[in-house]
N, C-alpha and C positions, 0 to 999 in steps of 0.2 A: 328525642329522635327514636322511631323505632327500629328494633333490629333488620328490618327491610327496607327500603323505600323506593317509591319511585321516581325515574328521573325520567328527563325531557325524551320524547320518542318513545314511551312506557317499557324499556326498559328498567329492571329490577337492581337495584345493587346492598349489601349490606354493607352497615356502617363499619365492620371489623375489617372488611375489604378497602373502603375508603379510608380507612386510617393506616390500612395498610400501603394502600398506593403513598397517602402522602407522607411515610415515614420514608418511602424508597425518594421520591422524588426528594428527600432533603438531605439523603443519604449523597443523592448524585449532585445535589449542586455543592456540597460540602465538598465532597472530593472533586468536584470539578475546579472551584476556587484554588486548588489547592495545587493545579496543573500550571506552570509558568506560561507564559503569553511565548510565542514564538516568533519572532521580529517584529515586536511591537503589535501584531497586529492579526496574530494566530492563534485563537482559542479553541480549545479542544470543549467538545461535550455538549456543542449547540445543533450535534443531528440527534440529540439523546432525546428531547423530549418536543412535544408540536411546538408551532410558533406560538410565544405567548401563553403559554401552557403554565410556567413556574412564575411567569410577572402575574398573571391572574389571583395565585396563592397567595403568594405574597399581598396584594391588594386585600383581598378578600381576609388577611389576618391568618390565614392557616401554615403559613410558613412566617420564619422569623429569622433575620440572618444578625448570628451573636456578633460581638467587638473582636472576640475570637476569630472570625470570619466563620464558624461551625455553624450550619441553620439547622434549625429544630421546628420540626412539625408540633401545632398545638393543633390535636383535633377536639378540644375544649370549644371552640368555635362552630363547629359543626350543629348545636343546637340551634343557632339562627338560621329561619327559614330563607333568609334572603341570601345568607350565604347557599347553601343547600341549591336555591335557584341558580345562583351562579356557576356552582361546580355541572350545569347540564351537561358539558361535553364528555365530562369521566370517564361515563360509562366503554364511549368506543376506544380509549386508552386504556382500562383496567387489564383486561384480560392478557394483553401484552408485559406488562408492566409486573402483575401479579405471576405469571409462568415463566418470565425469561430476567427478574432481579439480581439476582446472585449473580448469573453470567455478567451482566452488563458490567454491575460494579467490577467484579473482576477485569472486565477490560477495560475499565478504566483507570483501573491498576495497570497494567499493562500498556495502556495509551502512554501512563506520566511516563514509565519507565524506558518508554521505546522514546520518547520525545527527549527525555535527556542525554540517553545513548545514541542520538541521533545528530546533539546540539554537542556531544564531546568530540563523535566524527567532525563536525563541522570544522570544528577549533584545532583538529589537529590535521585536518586537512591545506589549513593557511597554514597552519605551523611546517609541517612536510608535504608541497606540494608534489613533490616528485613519486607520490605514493599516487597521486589519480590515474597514471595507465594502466597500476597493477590492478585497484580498483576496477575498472573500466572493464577489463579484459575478464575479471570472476562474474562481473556482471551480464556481458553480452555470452559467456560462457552458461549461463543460467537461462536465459531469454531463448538462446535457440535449443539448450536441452527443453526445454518446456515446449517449444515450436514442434518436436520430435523431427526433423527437417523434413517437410514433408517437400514432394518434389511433382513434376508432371512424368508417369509412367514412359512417354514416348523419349523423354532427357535422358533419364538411367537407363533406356534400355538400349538407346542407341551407342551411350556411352561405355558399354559392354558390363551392366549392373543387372542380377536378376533381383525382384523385388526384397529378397532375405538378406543378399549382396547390399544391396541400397540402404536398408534399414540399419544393418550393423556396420557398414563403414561410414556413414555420414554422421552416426553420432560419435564414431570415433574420431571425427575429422576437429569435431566443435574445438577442444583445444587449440589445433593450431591457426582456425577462423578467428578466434577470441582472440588471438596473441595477433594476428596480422591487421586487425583493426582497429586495436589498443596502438599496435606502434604506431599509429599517425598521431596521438595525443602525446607521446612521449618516448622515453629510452625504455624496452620493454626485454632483455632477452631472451626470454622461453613463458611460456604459460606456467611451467614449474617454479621460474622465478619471481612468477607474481604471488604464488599461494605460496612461498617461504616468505616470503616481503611482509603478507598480507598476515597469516601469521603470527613471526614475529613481532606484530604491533601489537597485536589482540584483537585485530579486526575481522577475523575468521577462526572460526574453529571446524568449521564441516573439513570430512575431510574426502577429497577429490583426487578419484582416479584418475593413473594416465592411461589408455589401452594403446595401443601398438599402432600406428597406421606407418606404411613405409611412403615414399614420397610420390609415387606413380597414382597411388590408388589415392591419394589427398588432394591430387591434382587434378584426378577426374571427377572427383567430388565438386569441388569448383567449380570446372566446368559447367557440370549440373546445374550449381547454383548459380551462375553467372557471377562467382562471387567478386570475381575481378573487378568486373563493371559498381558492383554493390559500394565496393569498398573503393574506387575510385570517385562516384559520387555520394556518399554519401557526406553531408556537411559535419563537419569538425563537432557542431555544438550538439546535434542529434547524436554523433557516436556516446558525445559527455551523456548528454541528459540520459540516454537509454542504458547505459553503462554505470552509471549512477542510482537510478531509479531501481533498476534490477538487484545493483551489489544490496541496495536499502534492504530489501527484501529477503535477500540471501541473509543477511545482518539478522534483522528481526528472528528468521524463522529459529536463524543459530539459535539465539535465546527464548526462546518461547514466546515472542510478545506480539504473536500475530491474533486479533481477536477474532473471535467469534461470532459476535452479532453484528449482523452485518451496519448497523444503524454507525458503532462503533468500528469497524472497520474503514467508512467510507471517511471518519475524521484522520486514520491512521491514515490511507491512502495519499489526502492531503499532506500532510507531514512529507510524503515520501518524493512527492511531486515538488511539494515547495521546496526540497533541501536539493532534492537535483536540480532543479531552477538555479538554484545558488551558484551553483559549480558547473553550471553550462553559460552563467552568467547573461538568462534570459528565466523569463516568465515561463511559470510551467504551459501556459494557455498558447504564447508563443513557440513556444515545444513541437505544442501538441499539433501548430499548423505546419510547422515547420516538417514534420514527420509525414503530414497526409499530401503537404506537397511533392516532397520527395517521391512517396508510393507513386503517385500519380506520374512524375515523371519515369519512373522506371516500367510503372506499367507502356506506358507509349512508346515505352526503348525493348519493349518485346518480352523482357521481365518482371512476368505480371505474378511470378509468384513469391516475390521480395514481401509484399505484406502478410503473408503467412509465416515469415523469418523472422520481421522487424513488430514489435507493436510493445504497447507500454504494461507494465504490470495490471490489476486487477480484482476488484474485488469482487468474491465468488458467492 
């Protein structure tokens, strides 16, 4: 083979490239294998390469998965032309593969590691269930600091908020929003008492201001947000799943294992949906309808700015 060639669409590729993509590519099913299934039926690392892309290899001889479970690239192979025709697609995969390697594997380092720390939350969450409002409450504590609370100018101002008033007492408010919709899940008594709870598990290490609101200006906050209404309808299993899905998140960032490529983030995101499913004891897919009904009914209840508060994490 010579040190250039061409492939299918005449594009050019070299062999040292090609033997480089396929050392990465058996880099990542090596550590993918090495990732536990998550209820039977969760595998991490199938947005990492196209459809069909690493069973091709394999076919073709150029990958080899040991007794070990460890695969190894033979680009010994690569001499045959008919493999060579086969590999046509490479080329629009290379460039990807060959720039962003190092990252990927690293998040997928990152993936086993959030996927176990995710499967020990699981286990100790049957085990202390009485930790899911404190849960709940760091989580929806998270969801609407990220919301920035944003509001309809005519609410606050009526409400005697000037827009600098607005800004800095509604984020001051989040705490005790978090804590008043945690207590329908559970016994909850301050938002202070969920991050000592949360805490002393090991389940939080960030650490979370209180700021001051007194009770007048917390309550015209509400106002604002309709939150009465919010927190009256919203269903039990959506306060879990979002309260959940959010703390996941908070969890990760604690520890660093939020990744970076987005290819491997969108498998973490999974993980984070499936494990709140768990603990809302529905489908994340069910969740997800369950939340856009909800919006909808509160938009026709005059509270059309509830989906700029409620919505599910993300990848960015």
């Amino acid at each position: 083979m010579s040190p250039e060639t061409r492939m299918a669409g005449g594009d050019r590729v070299r062999k040292a490239d090609i033997v480089e993509v396929l050392e990465f590519v058996a880099a990542v099913e090596t550590e993918t294998a090495r990732i536990q299934s998550f209820k039977g039926n969760y595998k991490t690392g199938t947005a990492l390469l196209p459809d069909g892309f690493a069973t091709g290899l394999y076919e073709l001889g150029l990958l080899r998965r040991m007794k070990s479970g460890e695969v190894q690239a033979d680009p010994q192979a690569l001499a045959d032309k008919a493999i060579l025709h086969g590999l046509k697609h490479l080329p629009a995969q290379m460039k990807y593969f060959l720039n962003n390697q190092q990252t990927i594997l690293s998040d997928l380092k990152k993936l086993q590691a959030a996927e176990s720390r995710v499967l020990s939350f699981l286990e100790m969450m049957k085990r202390e269930p009485d930790l899911a409002p404190h849960v709940i409450a760091v989580g929806w504590w998270r969801m609407l600091n990220i919301s920035e609370m944003p509001a309809s100018i005519d609410e606050f101002l009526e409400n005697g908020f000037s827009p600098q008033e607005w800004a800095r007492s509604s984020m001051r408010a989040i705490p005790n929003l978090s804590h008043s919709v945690s207590h329908r899940t559970g016994n909850v008594d301050s938002f202070n008492h969920s991050i000592i709870q949360l805490h002393s598990r090991g389940l939080l290490n960030k650490t979370i201001s209180l700021p001051d609101i007194d009770k007048t200006t917390a309550e015209r906050v509400e106002k604002v947000l309709k939150w009465t209404e919010i927190e009256r309808r919203v269903p039990t299993e959506l306060i879990r799943f979002l309260g959940v899905s959010w703390y996941l998140m908070v969890m990760l960032e604690d520890n660093d294992l939020i990744p970076l490529e987005q290819c491997v983030a969108v498998e973490s995101m999974k993980l984070i949906m499936k494990s709140a499913g768990v603990l809302a004891d529905r489908s994340p897919e069910a969740c997800e309808d369950l939340l856009e009904a909800f919006l909808s009914e509160m938009e026709a209840s005059g509270a059309d700015g509830t989906a700029n508060l409620l919505f599910l994490p993300e990848v960015i």
